[in-house]
N, C-alpha and C positions, 0 to 999 in steps of 0.2 A: 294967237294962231299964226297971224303974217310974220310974227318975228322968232317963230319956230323953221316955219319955211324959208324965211331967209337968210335961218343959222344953217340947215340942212343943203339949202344951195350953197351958200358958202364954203360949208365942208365939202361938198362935191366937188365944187371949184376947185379947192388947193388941194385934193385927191390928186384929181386927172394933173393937173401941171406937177404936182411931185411925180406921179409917174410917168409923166413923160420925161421930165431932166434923166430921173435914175436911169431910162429906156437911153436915152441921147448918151449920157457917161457910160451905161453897157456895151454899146454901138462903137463909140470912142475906145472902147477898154480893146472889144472885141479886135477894132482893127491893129489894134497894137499889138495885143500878143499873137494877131496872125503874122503882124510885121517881124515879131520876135522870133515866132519859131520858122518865118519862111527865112530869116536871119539865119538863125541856127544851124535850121536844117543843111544849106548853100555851106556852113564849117564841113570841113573833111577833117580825118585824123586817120594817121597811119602810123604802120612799127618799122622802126627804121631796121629791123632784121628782116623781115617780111614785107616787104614795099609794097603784095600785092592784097595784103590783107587793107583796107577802107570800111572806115563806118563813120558816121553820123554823131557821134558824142563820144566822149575821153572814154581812157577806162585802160584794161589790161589788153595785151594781142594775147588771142584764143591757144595762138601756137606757143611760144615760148614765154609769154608772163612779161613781156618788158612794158612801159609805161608808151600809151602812143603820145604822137606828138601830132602839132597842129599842123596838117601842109599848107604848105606856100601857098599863098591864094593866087598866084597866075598858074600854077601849078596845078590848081586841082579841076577835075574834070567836070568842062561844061560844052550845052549843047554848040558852043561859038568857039570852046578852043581846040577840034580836033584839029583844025587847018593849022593853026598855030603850034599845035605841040605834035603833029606829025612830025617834023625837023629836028625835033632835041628828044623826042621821048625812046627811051631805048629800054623793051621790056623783061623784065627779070627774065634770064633762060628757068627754061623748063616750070613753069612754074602756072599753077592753076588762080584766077581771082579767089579771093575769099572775101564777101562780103558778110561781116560780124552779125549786120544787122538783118541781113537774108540770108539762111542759110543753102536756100536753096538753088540761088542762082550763083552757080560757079565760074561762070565763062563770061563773067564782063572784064574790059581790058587792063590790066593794070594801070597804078596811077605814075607818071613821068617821074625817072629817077634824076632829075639833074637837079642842080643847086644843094642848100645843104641834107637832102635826100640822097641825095647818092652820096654825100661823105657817109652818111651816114649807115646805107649798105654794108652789110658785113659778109665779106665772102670767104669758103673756104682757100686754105693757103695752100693748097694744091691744087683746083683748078678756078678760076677767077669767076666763072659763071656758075659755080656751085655755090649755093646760100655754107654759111659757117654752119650752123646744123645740120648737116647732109654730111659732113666730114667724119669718117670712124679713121681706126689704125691704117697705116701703111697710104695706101689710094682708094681703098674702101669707101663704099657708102652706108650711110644708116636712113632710116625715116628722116625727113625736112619735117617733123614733128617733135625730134626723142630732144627730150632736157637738157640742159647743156648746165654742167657746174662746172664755172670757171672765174675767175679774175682776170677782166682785159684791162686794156692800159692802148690810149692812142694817143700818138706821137705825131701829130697832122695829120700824114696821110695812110698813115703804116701805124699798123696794128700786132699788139703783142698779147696772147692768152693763155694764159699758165693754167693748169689742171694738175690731180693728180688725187691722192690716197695713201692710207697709212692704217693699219688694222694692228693692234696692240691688243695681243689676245692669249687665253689657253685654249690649249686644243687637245685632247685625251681621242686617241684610236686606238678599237679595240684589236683582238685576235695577236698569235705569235706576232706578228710581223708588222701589228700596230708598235706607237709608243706615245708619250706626252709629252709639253714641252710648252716653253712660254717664246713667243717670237711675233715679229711683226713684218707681215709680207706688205711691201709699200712698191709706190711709183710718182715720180712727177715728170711732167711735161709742160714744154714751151712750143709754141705756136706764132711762127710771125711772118707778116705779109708787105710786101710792097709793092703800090703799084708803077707801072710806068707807060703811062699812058692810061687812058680810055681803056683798051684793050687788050693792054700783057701785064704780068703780075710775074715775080720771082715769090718766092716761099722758103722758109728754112723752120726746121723742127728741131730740135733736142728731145730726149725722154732718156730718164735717168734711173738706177733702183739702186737703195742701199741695202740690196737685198743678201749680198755676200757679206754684207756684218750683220744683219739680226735673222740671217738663216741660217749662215756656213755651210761649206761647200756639200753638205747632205742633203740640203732643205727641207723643207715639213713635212711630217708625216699625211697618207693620203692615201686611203687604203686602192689598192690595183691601180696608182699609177706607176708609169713605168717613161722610161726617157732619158735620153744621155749618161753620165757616167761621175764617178768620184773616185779616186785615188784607183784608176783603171779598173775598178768594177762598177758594171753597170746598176742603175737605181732603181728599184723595184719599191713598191709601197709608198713613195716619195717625192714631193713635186721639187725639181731642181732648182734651185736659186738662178734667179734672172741675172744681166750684168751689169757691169756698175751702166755701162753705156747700149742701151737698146736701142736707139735708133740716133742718128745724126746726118739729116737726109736737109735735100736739094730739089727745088722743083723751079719749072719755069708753067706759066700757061698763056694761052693766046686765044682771044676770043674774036672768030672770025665774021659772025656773026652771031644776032639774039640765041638763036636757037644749034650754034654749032662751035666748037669748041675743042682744045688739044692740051697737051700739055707732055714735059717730062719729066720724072721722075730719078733720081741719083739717092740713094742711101749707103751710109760706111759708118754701123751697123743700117739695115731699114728692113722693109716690108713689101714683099713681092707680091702680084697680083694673083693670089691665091686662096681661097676659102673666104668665113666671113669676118667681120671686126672682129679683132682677137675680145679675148671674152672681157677683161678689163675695162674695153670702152664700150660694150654693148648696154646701154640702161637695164635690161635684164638680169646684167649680171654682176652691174656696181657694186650692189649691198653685200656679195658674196665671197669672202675673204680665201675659197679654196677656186684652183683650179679644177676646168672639167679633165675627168678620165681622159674622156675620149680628145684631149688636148693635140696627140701627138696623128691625127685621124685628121684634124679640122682644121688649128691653127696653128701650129707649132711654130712656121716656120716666119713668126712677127719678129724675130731676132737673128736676121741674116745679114752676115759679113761681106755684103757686095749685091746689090741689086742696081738695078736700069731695068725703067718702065716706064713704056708710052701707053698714050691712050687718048681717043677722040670721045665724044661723049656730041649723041645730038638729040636736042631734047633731053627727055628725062632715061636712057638708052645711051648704057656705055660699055663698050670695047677698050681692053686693053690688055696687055702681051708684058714680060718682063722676063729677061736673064740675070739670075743669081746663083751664091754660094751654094749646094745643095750641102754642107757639110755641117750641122749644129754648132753652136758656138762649146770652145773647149775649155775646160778644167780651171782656166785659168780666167776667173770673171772678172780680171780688172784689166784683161790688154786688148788689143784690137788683133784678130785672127787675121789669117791671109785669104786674100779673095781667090776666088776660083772660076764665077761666072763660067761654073759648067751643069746648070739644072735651068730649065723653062716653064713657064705658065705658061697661062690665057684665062680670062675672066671676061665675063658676060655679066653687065648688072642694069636692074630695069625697075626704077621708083615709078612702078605705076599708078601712084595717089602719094599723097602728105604724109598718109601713116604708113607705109608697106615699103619695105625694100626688099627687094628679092636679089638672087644673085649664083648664078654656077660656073664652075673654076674646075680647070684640069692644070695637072702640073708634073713633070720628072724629075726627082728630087735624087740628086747621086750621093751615094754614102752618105748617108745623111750622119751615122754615127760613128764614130772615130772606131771603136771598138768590133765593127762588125763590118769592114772596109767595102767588103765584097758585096753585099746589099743595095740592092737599087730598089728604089719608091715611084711607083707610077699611083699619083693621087688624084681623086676626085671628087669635087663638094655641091652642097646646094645647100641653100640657106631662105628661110625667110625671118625677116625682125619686122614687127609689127608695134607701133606705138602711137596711143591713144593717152591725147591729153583730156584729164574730164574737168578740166578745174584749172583757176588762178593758179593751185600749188598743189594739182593730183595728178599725176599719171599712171596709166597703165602700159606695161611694154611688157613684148612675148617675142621670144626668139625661137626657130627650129633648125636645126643642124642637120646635116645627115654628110657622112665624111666615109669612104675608102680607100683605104692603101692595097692595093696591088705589091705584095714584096716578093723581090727572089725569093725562089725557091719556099716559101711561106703561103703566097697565092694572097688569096683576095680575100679582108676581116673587114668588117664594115663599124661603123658605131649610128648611133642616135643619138642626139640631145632635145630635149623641151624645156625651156626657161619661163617664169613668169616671175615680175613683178610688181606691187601695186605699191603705191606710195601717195597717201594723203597726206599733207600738211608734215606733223614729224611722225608719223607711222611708217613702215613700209615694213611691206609682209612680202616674201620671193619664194620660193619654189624651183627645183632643177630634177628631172627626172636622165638619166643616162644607161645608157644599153650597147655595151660595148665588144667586140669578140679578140680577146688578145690570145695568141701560140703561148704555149710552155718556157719557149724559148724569151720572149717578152717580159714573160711573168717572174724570169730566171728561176727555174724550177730546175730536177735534175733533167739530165740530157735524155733520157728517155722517153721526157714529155714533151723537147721540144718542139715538135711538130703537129701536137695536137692542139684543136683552139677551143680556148674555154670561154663563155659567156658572162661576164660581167656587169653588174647592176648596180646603182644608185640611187636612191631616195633623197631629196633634201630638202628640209622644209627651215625658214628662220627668219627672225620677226627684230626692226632694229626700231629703238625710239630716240628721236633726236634730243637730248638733254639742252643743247643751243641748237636753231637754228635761223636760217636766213638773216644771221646777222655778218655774212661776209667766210664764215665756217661754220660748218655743222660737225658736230658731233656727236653722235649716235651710241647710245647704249645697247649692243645686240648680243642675241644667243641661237644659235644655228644644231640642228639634229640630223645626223645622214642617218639613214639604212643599208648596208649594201650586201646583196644576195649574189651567190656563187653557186660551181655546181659541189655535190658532195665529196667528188673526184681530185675535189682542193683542201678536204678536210686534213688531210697528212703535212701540210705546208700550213694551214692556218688555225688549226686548233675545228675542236667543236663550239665554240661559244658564237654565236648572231656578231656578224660582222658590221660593229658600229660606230660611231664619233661624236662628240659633242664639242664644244667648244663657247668661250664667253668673249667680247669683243667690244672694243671700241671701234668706231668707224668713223675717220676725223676727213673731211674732203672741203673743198671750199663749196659755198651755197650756188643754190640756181642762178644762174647768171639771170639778171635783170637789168633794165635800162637806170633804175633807178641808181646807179652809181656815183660815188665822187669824178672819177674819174671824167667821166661824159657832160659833166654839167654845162664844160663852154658849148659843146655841140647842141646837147636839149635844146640852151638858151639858145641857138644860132637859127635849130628849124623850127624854133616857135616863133621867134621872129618874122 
């Protein structure tokens, strides 16, 4: 019996001391991994496109997908370095916090852009305090949210980003004054920036089409467009071939402070301050290899022969003014026309959040067409593009247009457009609805009709799937279906048959721009350092 009890004490004995060591190693463990993660937690990471985006562990930035990087640890924000980084820290203009890990709190202060953070800022090449994704056609804004596919290339301190497109397709339109045809409506652009100083930046653009050899001088068919002219008749049913050279522009900007900012603009071809990003750069309307209808209503005028445009911008809240050519580029797509600098804007544009751009534009556009000398254009636009990223590699973007032309003696024909498109991984499904009112005369119908205005519609629906992507180019297998409704009064000129289009396509563009590139790897390396 005593030496039952004394195995039973014993067992209790090395019980309680094994569970107290295991308790003392938990104790131990515990303070270690609070040492680890109060470690951790104290790491920042940020995107060097987005400086105001900050969170707590690696991963993708919410806004454009680039890889964050580790900030500088005197850099990053603690309760002891305000006094210290009040003197260097200079905060992104216009721009809201985004904290990844809260979504809810917006308005903490950004993190300090100096050292290899701010090499690593990317700004647009026309004003220096605009993020590079806030940049559309001409001087234009888009969302500080919409996608950017492009290939950059830095040179120290100066940056170069090529974009562009190329649609290799058929396209069959119905009714008389349809036709079909095999062509490739394409675009590329260059993009480059340098700074000089802390706070002035010069910019120069190119943007090029080889659109007068895979469209000649008629270009695609496109049922109720109408627009400039070919062997001096004007083009009806047909979107005109772009030029070899669409833009070849000049900018300076100067940042007077965080939140205020100038710049000027010089193009010979460029893009006056007038309606919204022509439809080529809008994410809603990448995937879609046709022009809108109502092109000549909203954007027409992204290929002008002489522009100058200023513009202050304070906050998210821009003004700016611009004299150009009001005359279309002519017949001849491979020269440089003559400037005139006899037609005026004004634009008013206000990103009141990440995803929203809004923006209205009045402008007097003189002879805009070679053919009809006597006509003058008092234009007027509003826009909103709306782009919601939901994902590493999904976006959503919506655009709305609303465009009128005031013409001699014509009066006043308005249009509509609605654009969506969604793009998961290699899906993307788009959508364009248009609502336009063109005269007889427009339509070139006979002269009897020209002063009457007919109502024209558009349906578009088309679905493209990337065969490669994100590997530096995407390449998209697509197939697109319009509908477009008229009134009956145009049965004599288009037949009876349903007014309609299909078309099959490749869609070949460079990939989402991501940080992960060759090109950036000395920089990664420099701000993970």
């Amino acid at each position: 019996m005593q030496r039952r009890i004394y195995i039973l004490v014993s067992a209790i004995t090395l019980a309680i001391g094994a569970t107290l060591q295991v308790k003392a190693i938990d104790l131990t463990r515990a303070d270690d991994d609070h040492n680890h993660r109060q470690e951790h937690e104290q790491q920042k990471y940020t995107c060097p496109m987005h400086p105001n985006v900050v969170t707590n562990y690696p991963g993708n930035c919410p806004k454009c997908g680039m890889n964050l990087v580790l900030m500088p640890e005197e850099k990053r924000s603690t309760p002891h370095s305000d006094k210290s980084r009040a003197g260097v820290e200079r905060p992104m203009h216009n721009h809201q916090s985004y904290r990844a890990d809260s979504p809810h709190e917006m308005h903490q202060p950004p993190p300090s852009h100096g050292g290899h953070a701010m090499q690593m800022e990317m700004h647009s090449s026309i004003d220096l305090a605009d993020p590079m994704s806030r940049e559309g056609s001409g001087t234009s804004w888009l969302p500080d949210s919409s996608p950017m596919y492009g290939k950059m290339f830095m040179f120290g301190e100066d940056m170069l980003m090529l974009h562009g497109a190329i649609f290799p397709r058929y396209t069959n339109v119905s009714t008389r004054r349809g036709d079909d045809r095999i062509d490739a409506p394409n675009w590329l652009m260059g993009m480059y920036s340098h700074p000089l100083g802390d706070s002035t930046q010069i910019g120069a653009r190119l943007m090029m089409s080889l659109d007068p050899l895979t469209e000649g001088g008629r270009g695609y068919p496109l049922l109720f467009q109408t627009g400039e002219s070919w062997q001096d008749q004007p083009l009806h049913d047909r979107q005109h071939p772009h030029d070899l050279f669409d833009e070849l522009s000049l900018s300076i900007s100067q940042k007077f402070d965080h939140d205020f900012s100038a710049y000027l603009y010089f193009g010979y071809p460029g893009e006056p301050a007038l309606g919204p990003p022509t439809f080529m750069h809008r994410p809603s309307a990448m995937d879609n290899p046709d022009a809108p209808i109502g092109h000549h209503w909203q954007d027409s005028t992204h290929i002008t022969f002489g522009v100058a445009t200023a513009g202050l911008v304070w906050r998210n809240i821009k003004v700016e003014g611009s004299i150009f050519t009001g005359r279309e580029p002519d017949e001849d797509r491979y020269d440089f026309d003559r400037p005139r600098f006899d037609s005026y804007s004004c634009r008013i544009s206000w990103n009141p959040s990440q995803n929203l751009a809004l923006q209205g534009s009045f402008g007097y556009i003189k002879s805009p067409e070679a053919l009809d000398p006597k006509t003058n254009i008092h234009r007027t636009t509003a826009s909103a593009i709306y782009s919601l990223p939901l994902g590493r590699d999904t976006n959503w973007s919506n655009t709305f247009v609303w465009g009128q032309n005031n013409a001699t003696e014509e009066g006043k024909t308005q249009s509509f457009l609605i654009e969506s498109n969604y793009q998961r991984g290699r899906d993307t499904v788009y959508f364009r609805w248009e609502h336009v009112q063109k005269s007889g005369h427009e339509l070139v119908l006979n002269e009897a009709a020209h002063t009457r205005i007919f109502p024209v519609t558009g349906y578009t629906l088309g679905y493209v799937r990337d065969l490669s992507h994100g590997n530096g180019i995407d390449i998209g297998l697509g197939t697109q279906f319009t509908i477009n409704n008229r009134p009956d009064t145009l049965d004599r000129y288009y037949g009876d048959d349903l007014g309609y289009a299909f078309q099959f396509f490749l869609r070949i563009r460079p990939s989402l721009h991501t940080h992960g590139e060759h090109e950036h790897s000395e920089q990664v390396a420099g701000a993970e350092k």
